[in-house]
C-alpha positions as CSV (number, residue, x, y, z in Angstrom):
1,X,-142.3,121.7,151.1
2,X,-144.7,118.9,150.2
3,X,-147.4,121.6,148.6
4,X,-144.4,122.5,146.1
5,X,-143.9,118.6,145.2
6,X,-140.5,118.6,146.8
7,X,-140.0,115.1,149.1
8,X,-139.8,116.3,152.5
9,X,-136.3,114.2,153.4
10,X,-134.4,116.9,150.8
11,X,-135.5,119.6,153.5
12,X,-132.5,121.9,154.1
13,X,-131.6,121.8,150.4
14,X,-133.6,124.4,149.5
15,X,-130.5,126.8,148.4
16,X,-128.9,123.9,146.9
17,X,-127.8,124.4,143.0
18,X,-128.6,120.6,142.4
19,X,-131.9,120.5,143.7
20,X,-133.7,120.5,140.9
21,X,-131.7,117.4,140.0
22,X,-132.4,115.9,143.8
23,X,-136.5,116.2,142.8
24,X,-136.4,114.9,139.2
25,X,-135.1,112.0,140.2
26,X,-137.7,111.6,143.2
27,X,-140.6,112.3,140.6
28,X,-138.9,109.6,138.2
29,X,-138.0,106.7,140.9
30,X,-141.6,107.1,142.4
31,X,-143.2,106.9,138.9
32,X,-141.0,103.7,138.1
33,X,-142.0,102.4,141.4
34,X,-145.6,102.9,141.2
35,X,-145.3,100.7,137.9
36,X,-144.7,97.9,136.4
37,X,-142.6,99.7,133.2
38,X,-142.8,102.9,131.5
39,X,-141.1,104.4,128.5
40,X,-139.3,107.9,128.4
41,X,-141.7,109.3,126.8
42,X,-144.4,108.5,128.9
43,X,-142.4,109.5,132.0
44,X,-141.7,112.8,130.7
45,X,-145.2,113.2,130.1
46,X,-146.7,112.3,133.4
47,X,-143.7,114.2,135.4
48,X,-144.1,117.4,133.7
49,X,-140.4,117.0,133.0
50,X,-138.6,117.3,129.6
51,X,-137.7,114.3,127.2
52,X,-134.0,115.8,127.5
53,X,-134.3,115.5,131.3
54,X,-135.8,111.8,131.8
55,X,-133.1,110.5,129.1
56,X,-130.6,112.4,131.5
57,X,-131.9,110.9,134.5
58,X,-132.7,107.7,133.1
59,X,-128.7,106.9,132.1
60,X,-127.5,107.8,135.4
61,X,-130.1,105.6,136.8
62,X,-129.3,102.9,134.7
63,X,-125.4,103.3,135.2
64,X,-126.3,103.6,139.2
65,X,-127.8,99.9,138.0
66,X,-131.3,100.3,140.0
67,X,-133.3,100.9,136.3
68,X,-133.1,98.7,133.9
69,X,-134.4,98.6,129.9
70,X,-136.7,95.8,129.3
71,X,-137.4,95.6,125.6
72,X,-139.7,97.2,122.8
73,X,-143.2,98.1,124.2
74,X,-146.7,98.3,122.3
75,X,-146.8,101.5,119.4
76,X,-149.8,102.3,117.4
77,X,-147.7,104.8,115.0
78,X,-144.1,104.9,114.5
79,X,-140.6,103.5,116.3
80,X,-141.5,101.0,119.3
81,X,-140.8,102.8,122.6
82,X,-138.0,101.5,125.2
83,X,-139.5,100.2,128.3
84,X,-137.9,100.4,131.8
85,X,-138.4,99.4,135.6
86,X,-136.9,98.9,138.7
87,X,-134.5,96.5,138.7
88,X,-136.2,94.1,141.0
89,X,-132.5,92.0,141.8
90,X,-130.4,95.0,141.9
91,X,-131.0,94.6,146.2
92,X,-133.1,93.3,148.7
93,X,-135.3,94.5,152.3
94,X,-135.8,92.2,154.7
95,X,-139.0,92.7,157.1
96,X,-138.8,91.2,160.6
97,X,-142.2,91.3,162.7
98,X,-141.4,90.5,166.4
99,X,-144.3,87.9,168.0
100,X,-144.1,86.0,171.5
101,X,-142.7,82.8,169.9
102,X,-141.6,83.8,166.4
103,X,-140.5,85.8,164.2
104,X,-142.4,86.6,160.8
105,X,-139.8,87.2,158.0
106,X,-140.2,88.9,154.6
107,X,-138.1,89.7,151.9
108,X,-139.1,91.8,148.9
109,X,-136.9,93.1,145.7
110,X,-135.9,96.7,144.9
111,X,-139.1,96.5,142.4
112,X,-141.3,95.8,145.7
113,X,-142.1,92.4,144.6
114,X,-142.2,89.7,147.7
115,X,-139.4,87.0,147.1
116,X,-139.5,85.0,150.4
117,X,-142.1,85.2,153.8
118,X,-141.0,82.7,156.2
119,X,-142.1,82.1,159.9
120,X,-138.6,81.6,162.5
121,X,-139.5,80.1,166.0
122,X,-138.1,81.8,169.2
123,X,-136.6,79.8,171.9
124,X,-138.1,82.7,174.0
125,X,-139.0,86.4,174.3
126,X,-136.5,87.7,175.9
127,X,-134.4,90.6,174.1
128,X,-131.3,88.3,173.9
129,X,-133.1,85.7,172.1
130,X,-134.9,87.6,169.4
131,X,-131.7,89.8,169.0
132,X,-130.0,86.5,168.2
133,X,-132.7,85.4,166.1
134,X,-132.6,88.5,164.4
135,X,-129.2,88.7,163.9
136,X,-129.4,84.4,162.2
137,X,-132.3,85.9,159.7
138,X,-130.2,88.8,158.4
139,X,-126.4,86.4,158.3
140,X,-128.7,84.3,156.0
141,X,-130.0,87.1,154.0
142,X,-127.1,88.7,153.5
143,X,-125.2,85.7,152.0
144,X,-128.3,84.8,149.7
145,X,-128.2,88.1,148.3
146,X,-124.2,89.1,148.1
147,X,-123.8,89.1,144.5
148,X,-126.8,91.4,143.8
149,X,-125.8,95.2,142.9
150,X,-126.6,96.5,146.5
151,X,-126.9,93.1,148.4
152,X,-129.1,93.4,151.7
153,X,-129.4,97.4,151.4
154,X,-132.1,97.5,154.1
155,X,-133.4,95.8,157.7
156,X,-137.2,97.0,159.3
157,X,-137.9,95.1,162.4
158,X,-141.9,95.5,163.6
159,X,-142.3,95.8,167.5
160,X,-145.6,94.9,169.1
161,X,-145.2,97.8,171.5
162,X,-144.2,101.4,171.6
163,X,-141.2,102.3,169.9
164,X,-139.1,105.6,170.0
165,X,-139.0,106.6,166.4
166,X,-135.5,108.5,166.7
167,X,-133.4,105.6,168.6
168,X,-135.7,103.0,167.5
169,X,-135.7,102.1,171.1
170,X,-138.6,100.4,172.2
171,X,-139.8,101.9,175.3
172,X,-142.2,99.5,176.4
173,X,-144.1,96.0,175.2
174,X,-146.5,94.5,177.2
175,X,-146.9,91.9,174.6
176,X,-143.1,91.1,174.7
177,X,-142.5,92.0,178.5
178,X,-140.0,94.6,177.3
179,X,-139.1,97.7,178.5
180,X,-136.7,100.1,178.1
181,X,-135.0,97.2,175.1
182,X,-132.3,99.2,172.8
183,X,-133.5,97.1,169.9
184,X,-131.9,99.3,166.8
185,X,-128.4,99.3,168.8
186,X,-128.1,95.7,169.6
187,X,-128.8,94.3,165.7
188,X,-126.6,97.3,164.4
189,X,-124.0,95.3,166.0
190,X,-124.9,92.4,163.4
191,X,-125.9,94.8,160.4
192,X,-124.2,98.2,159.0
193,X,-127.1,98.8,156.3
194,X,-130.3,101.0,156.4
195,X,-131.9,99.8,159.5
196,X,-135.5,100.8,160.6
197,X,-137.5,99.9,163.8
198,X,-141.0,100.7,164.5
199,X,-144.5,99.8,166.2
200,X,-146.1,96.2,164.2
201,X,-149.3,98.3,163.9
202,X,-147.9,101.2,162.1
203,X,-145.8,99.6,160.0
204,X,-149.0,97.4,158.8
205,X,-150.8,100.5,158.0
206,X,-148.5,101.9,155.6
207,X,-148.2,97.9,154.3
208,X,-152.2,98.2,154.0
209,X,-152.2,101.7,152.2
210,X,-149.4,101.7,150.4
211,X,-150.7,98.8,148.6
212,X,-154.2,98.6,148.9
213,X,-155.4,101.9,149.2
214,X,-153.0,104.5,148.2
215,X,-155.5,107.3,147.5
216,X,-157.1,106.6,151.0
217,X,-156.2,110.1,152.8
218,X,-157.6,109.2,156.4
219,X,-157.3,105.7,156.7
220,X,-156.6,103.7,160.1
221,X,-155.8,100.0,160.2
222,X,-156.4,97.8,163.3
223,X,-154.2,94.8,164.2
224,X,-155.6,92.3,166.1
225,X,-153.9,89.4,167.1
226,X,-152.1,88.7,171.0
227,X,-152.8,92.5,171.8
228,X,-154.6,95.1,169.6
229,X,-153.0,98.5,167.9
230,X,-153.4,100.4,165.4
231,X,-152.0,103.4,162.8
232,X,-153.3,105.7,161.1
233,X,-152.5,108.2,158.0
234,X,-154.1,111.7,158.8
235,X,-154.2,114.1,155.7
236,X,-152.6,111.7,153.5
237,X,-149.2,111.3,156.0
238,X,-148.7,108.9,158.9
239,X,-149.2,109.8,161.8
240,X,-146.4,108.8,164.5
241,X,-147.4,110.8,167.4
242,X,-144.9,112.2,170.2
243,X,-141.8,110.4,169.7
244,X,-143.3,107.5,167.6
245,X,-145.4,105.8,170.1
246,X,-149.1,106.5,168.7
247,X,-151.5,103.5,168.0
248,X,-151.8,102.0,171.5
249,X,-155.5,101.4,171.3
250,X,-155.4,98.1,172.8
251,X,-154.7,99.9,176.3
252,X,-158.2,102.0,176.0
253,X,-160.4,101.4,179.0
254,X,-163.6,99.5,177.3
255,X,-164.7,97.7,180.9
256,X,-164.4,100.2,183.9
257,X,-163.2,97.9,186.9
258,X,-161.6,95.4,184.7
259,X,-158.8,93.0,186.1
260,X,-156.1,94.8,185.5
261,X,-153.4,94.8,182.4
262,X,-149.8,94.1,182.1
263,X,-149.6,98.0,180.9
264,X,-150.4,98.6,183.9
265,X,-153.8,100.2,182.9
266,X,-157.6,98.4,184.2
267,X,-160.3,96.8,181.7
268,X,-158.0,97.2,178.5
269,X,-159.4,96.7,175.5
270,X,-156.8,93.9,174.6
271,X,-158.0,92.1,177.9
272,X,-161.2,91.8,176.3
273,X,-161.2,91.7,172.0
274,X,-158.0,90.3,171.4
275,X,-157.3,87.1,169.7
276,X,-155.3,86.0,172.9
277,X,-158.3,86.9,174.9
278,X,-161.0,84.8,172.7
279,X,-158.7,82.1,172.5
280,X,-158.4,82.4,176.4
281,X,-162.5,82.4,176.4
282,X,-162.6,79.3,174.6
283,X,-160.7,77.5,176.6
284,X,-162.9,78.5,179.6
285,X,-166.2,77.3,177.5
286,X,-165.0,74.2,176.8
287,X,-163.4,73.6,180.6
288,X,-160.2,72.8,178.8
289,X,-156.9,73.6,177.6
290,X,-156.9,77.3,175.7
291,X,-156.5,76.7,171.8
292,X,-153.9,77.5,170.0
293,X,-154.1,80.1,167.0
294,X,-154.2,77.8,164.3
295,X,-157.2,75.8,166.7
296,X,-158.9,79.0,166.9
297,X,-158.8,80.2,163.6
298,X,-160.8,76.5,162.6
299,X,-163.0,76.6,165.6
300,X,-164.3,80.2,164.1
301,X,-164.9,78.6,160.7
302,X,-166.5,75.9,162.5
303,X,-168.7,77.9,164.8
304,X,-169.5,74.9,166.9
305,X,-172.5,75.9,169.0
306,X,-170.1,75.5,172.6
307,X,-168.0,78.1,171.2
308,X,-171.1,80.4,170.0
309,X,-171.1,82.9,173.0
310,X,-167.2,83.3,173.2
311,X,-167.4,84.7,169.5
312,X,-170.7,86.5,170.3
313,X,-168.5,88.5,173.1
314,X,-165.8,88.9,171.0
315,X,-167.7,90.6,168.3
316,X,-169.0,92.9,170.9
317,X,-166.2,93.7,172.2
318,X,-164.4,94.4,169.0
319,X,-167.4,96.6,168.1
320,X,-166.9,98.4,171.6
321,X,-163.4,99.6,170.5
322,X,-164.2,100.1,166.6
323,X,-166.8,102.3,167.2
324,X,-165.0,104.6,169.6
325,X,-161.6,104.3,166.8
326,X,-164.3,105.4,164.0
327,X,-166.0,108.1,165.9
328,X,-162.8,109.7,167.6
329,X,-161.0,109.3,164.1
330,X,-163.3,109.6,161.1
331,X,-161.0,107.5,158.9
332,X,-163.1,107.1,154.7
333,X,-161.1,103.5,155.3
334,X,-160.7,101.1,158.0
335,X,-159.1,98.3,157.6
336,X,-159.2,95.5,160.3
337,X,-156.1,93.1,160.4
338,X,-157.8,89.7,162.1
339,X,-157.3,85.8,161.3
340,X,-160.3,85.0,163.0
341,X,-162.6,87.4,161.2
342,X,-160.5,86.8,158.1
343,X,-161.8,82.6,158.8
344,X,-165.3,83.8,159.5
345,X,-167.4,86.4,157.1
346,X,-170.6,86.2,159.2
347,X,-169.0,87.4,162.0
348,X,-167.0,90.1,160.0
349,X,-170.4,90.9,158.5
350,X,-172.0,91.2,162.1
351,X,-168.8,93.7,162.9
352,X,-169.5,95.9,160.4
353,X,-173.6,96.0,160.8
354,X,-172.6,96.6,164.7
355,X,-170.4,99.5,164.1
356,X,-172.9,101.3,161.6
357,X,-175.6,101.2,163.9
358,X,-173.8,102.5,166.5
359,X,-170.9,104.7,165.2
360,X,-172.2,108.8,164.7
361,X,-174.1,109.3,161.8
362,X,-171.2,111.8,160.4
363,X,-169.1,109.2,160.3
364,X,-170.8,106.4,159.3
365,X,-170.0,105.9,155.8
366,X,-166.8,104.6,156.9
367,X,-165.6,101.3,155.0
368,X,-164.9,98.7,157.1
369,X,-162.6,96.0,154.8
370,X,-160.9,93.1,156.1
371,X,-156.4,93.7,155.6
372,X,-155.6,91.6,152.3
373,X,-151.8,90.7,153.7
374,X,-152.6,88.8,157.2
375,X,-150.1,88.3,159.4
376,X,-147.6,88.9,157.0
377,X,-148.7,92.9,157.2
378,X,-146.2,94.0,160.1
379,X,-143.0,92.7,157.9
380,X,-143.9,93.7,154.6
381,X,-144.6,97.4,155.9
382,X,-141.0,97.2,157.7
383,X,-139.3,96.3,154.3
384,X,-141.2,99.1,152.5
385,X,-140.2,101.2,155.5
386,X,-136.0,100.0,154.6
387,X,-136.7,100.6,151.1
388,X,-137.9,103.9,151.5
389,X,-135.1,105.2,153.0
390,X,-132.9,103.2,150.5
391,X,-134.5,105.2,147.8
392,X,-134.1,108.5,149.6
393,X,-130.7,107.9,149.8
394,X,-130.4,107.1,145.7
395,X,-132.5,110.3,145.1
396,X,-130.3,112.6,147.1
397,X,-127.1,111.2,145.2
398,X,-128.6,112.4,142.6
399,X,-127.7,115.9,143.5
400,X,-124.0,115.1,144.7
């Protein structure tokens, strides 16, 4: 029903007598949310919709107390217009990224606006302990933000492994040793609201899109970091594959005969171009312990001349995988989540000069951009995930 401008989470409404109601108020909230403030008037103009209809849906937005007026805005000619947004304090997401030894915690406003990112160390990686964890992150959200209109409204938790979208059961991490983890059941125990679980690297793509590319209809983002995965939106949608567990790219064969992977694969791609992996190579070139990430990211600033074939492989490695993500996908954007390249431009330069010379020629226009959010991608995708569905659920009250 997309082709008629109708969301696609009103489906089965289609005879309803308030649907018109249900979409004005999706074309409305999505204008308000793609802005910073806008007047009636200028909503009615770019929806299409009548001034009698956005002052409708206005007050009952502003009684549901997610809009809010904001003052007089700039008029060449005649009365100064009312401006309005999203009431950024009228409710909060919280974003939870799940890593070996922490968690990476984000929360942003109703308006979208970021309002705490915080790193919480894990004790271990077992489910118990991050549940736990989880479960201390969202107790102290939710009494931060009790007096707010809709408090907590929302919970996305990113899962560096494959994740079954329905259940939000995550059927296997290598990354986290998990398998067969009921993730979404055991922190509903601790949390009643909107909850959302989902693959780290998807949820960074629609971070990486949604705010840095929004126009970008075939647009795939890597994440590189302990393991490597990756999502991708296909026709302007993204893509989930069977059951939600697409974007496992790090378990692609790049090294036939390769030692073999905790996947259970041989001569995985993460064995070979993650960060875990260089690390683990620079520890064997100096004949010493393995750095840590923060070590690593300086050492690749540095570019000591010891290290200089560990990052030469790495770069090769990474443009092994790239060019078989570009040619197989064809993406106008790519957009490569890494704190090593992010710490060294000549070696993000020699990625992308790597890839053009070897990707097809059809596909070789590609951009190749470094993410803009970091590590921080994962979680702020999982709140926008939260406060999607939060906003779905205002938009079809609108037709109640």
């Amino acid at each position: 029903m997309s082709e008629f401008g109708i969301p696609p989470y009103v489906d089965g409404r289609t005879g309803d007598k308030n649907l018109s109601k249900v979409v004005n108020r999706a074309l409305l909230l999505d204008l308000l949310r793609a802005r910073s403030g806008a007047s009636r008037a200028s909503l009615a103009k770019e929806s299409g919709l009548t001034k009698v209809t956005v002052s409708s849906q206005v007050a009952e937005l502003i009684a549901l107390g997610i809009v809010k007026e904001t003052g007089a805005g700039a008029s060449d000619l005649g009365r100064k217009p009312v401006m309005l947004e999203i009431d950024g304090a009228a409710g909060y997401a919280l974003g939870v990224s799940i890593a070996t030894d922490r968690l990476h915690a984000v929360t942003m406003d109703a308006a979208g606006a970021t309002v705490r990112d915080e790193d919480c160390p894990l004790p271990d990686a077992s489910p118990e302990s991050v549940v736990g964890a989880i479960a201390s992150v969202v107790r102290a959200a939710k009494k931060k933000y009790r007096q707010s209109r809709f408090g907590l409204f929302g919970v996305g938790i990113a899962v560096p492994g494959a994740v079954e979208r329905e259940t939000g059961r995550v059927v296997r991490s290598a990354k986290l040793d998990w398998s067969d983890v009921p993730l979404k059941k055991a922190v509903a125990r601790h949390f009643d609201g909107i909850l959302r679980v989902g693959n780290d690297a998807t949820l960074a793509t629609i971070a990486e899109r949604e705010l840095y590319a929004p126009g970008a209809d075939d647009f795939v983002c890597l994440l590189i970091d302990e393991g490597i995965g990756s999502g991708a939106y296909i026709n302007g949608a993204i893509h989930y594959g069977h059951n939600g567990q697409f974007g496992e790219v790090g378990h692609m064969t790049i090294v036939h005969g390769g030692p073999r992977c905790p996947c259970g694969n041989e001569g995985c791609w993460d064995l070979y171009g993650s960060e875990l992996a260089l690390r683990q190579a620079l520890g064997a070139a100096r004949s010493g312990p393995v750095p840590d990430a923060a070590e690593a990211i300086a050492l690749a600033g540095a570019r000591p001349a010891w290290a200089e074939g560990s990052f030469r492989d790495f770069v090769d490695y990474l443009t092994t995988g790239v060019v078989s993500v570009v040619n197989s996908m064809a993406p106008t954007t790519l957009a490569i989540n890494s704190a090593i390249l992010a710490a060294s431009p000549a070696m993000f330069e020699a990625l992308k000069a790597a890839v053009a010379d070897r990707a097809m020629s059809h596909v070789s226009a590609c951009e190749l951009r470094l993410s803009s959010l970091g590590k921080a991608a994962p979680a702020v995708g999982a709140c926008m995930a939260a406060a999607e569905r939060f906003f779905e659920g205002l938009v079809l009250r609108g037709g109640d």
